[in-house]
C-alpha positions as CSV (number, residue, x, y, z in Angstrom):
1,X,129.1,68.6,126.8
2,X,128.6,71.2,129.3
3,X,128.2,74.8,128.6
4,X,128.9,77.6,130.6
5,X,127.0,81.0,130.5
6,X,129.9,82.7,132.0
7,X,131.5,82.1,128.0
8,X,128.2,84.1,126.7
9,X,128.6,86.5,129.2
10,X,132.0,87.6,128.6
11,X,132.0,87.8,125.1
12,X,128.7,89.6,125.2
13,X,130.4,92.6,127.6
14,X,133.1,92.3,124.9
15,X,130.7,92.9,121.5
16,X,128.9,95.9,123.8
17,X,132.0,97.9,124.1
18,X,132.6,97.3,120.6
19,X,129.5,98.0,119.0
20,X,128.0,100.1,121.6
21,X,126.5,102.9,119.2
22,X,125.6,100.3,116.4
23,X,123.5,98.6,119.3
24,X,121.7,101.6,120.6
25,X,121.1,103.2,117.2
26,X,120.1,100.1,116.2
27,X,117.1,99.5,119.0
28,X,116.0,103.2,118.5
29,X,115.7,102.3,114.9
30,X,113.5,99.4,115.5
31,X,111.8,100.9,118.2
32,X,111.0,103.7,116.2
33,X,109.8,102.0,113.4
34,X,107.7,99.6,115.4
35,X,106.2,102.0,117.6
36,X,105.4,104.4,114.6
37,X,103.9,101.7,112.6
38,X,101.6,100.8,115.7
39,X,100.1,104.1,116.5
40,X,99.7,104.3,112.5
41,X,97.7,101.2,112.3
42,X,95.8,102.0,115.8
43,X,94.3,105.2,114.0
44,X,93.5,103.1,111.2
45,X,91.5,100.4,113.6
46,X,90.3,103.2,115.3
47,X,88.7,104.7,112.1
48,X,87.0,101.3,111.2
49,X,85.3,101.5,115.0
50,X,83.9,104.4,114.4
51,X,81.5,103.3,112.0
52,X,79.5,101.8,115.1
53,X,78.6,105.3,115.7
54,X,76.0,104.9,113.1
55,X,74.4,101.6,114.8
56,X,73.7,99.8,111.8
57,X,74.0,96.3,110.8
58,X,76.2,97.0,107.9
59,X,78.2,100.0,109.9
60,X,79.1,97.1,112.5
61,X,79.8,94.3,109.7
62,X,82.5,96.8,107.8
63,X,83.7,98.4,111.0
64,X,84.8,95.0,112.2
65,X,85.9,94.2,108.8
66,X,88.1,97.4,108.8
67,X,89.5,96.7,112.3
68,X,89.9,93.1,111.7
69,X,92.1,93.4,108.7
70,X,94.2,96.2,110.2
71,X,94.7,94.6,113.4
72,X,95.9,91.5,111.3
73,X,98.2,93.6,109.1
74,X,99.4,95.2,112.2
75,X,100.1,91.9,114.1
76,X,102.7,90.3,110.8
77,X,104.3,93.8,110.7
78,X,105.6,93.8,114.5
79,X,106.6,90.0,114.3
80,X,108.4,90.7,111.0
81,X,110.0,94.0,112.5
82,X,111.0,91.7,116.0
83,X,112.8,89.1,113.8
84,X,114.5,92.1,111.9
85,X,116.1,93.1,115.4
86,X,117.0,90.0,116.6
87,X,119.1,89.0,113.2
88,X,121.0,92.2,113.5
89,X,122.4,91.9,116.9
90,X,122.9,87.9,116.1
91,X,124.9,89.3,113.4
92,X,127.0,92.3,115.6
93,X,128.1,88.9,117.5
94,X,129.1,87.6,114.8
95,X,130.9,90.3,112.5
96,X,131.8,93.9,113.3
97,X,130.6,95.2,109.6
98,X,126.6,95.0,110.3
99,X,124.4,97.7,108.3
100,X,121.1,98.8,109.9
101,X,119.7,97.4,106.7
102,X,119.8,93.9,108.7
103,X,117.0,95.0,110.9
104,X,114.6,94.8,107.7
105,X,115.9,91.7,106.5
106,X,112.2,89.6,106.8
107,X,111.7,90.1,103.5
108,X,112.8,86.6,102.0
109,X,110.9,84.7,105.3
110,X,107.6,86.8,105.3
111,X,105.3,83.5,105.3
112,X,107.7,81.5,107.7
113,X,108.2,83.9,110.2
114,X,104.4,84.9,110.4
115,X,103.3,80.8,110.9
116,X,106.8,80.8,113.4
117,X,104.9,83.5,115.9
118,X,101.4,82.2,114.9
119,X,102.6,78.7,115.9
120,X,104.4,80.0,118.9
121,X,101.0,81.8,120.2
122,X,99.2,78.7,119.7
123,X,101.8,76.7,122.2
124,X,102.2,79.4,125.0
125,X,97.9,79.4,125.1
126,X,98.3,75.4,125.2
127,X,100.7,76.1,128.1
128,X,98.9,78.5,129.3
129,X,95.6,76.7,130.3
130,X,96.7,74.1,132.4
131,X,98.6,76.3,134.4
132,X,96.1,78.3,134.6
133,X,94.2,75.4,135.7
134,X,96.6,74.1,138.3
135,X,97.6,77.2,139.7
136,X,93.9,79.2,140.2
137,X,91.3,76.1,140.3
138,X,92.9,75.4,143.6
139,X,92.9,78.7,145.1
140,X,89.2,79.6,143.7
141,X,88.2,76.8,145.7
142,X,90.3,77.9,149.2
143,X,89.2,81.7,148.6
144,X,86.0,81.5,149.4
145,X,85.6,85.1,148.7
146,X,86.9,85.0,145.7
147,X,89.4,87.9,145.8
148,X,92.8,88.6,145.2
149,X,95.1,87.6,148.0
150,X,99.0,87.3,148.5
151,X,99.1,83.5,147.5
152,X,96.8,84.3,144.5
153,X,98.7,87.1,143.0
154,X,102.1,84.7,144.0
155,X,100.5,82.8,141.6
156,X,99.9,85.1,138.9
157,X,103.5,85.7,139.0
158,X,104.7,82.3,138.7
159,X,102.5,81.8,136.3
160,X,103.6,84.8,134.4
161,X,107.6,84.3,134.7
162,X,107.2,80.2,133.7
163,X,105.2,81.9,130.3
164,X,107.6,84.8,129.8
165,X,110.8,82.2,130.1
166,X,108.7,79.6,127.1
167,X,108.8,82.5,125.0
168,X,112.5,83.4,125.6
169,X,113.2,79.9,124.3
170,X,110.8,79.8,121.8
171,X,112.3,83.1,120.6
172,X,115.9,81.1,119.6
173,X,113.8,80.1,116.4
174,X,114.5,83.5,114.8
175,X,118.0,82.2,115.0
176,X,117.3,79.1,113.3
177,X,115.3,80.6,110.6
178,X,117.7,82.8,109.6
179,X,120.6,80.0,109.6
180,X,118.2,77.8,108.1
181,X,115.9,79.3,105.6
182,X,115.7,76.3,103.8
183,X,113.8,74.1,107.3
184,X,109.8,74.2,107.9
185,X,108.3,75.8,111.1
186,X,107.9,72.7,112.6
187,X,111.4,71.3,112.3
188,X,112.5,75.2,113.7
189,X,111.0,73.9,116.8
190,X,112.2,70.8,116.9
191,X,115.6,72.4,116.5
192,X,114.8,74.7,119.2
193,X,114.2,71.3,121.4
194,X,117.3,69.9,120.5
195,X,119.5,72.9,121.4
196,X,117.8,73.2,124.8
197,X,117.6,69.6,125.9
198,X,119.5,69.6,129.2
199,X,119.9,73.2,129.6
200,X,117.4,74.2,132.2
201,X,120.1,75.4,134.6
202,X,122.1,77.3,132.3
203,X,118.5,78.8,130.2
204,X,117.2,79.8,134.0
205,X,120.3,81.5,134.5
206,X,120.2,82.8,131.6
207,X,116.3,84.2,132.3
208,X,117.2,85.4,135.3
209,X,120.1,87.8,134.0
210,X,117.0,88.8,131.7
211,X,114.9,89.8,134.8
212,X,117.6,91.2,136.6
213,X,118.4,93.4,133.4
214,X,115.0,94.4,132.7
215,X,114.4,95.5,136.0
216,X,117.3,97.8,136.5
217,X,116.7,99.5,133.1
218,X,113.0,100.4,133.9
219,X,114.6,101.6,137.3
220,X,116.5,104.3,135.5
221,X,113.8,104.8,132.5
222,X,114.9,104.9,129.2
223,X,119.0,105.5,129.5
224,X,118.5,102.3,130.9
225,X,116.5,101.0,128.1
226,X,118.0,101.7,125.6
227,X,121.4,99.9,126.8
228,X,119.9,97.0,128.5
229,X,117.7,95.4,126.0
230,X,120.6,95.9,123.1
231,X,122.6,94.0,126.3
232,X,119.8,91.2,126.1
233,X,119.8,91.0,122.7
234,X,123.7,90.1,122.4
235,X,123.3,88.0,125.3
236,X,120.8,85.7,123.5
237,X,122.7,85.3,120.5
238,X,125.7,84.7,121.7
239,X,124.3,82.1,123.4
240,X,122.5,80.2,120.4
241,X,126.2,80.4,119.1
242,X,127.8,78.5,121.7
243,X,124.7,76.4,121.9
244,X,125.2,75.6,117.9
245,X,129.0,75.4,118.1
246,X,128.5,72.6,121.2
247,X,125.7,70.9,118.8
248,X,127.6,70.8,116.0
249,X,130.4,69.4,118.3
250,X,128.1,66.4,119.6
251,X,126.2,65.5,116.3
């Protein structure tokens, strides 16, 4: 069955207006909490680095240690925190009564959701080498002077946009996790196969109303900000639920 963006689209301009405070408190919540956290952590990584002031063996070993297990810490806190904010505005499309609460709502999928992004890391490297490979061997080989050139930064960009649109997909397994809390990490992804089989058109049009969106917002700073990514949010998740709805439909 065929499905239409325009359907997402529509009913996304529709839950904005509705819920457009909920979705802008809502981001400066998590962005608060995420970018706090962050700089909190940073000083604490920070602090272990400083140790190598005193160059010695066991100042590096503990400063590395320090660092190390902060920068871990700080890593499962801002994937935890980035499933929190996609499950509330999967929820706002769903139901008008959505607390702020929803935003910390990790708590019952800590181990899932960290494997989830650790997983999804994992594939967009494996991606990420042989393009890598395909895209710069080749020019490395034609620039003889081996510097940055219009067709080499073309490719960068290519390169980047084909990574950044994996990771939008891969993103729809918040979705799944919080639908399905009872499925492993593996069978969120091949979930996240089966809703996108056959949908490159509609995902690309999809990624593109992403760029566009992003784009304008950093045009006009952060008024733009802080209404376009809440816009992007709603977008997405009102299009896993017509992407369920026509799956259900099929199976």
């Amino acid at each position: 069955m065929k499905i239409k963006i325009t359907g997402a689209i529509k009913k996304t301009n529709e839950d904005m207006i509705n819920n457009m405070g909920k979705s802008i408190v809502g981001f400066l919540i998590n962005w608060g909490v995420s970018a706090g956290t962050g700089f909190l952590f940073q000083i604490l990584i920070m602090a272990g680095l400083i140790l190598f002031i005193f160059e010695n063996i066991w100042c590096y070993i503990a400063g590395s240690l320090i660092a190390a297990i902060f920068g871990i810490i700080l890593f499962c806190l801002i994937e935890l925190l980035e499933y929190g904010v996609y499950v509330f505005y999967l929820e706002i499309t769903r139901k008008e009564d959505v607390r702020y609460s929803v935003l910390f709502s990790w708590k019952n999928n800590i181990k899932k959701i960290i494997l989830f992004q650790i997983l999804k890391i994992i594939k967009i490297a494996l991606y990420w080498i042989p393009v890598c490979a395909l895209l710069f061997i080749p020019n490395w080989f034609v620039n003889s002077e081996k510097e940055p050139n219009v067709f080499g930064m073309t490719l960068i960009i290519l390169s980047a946009v084909f990574i950044i649109r994996k990771m939008q997909i891969y993103n729809l397994g918040f979705y799944i996790i919080h639908d399905n809390p009872e499925v492993g990490v593996f069978e969120v992804y091949r979930k996240i196969r089966l809703l996108t089989r056959g949908k490159f058109w509609n995902i690309s049009l999809l990624f593109l109303i992403f760029l566009g969106i992003i784009l304008v917002s950093l045009c006009v700073v952060w008024v733009g900000v802080i209404i376009g990514v809440p816009y992007i949010l709603i977008l997405f998740s009102n299009y896993y639920n017509i992407l369920t709805e026509k799956t259900d439909e099929e199976y």
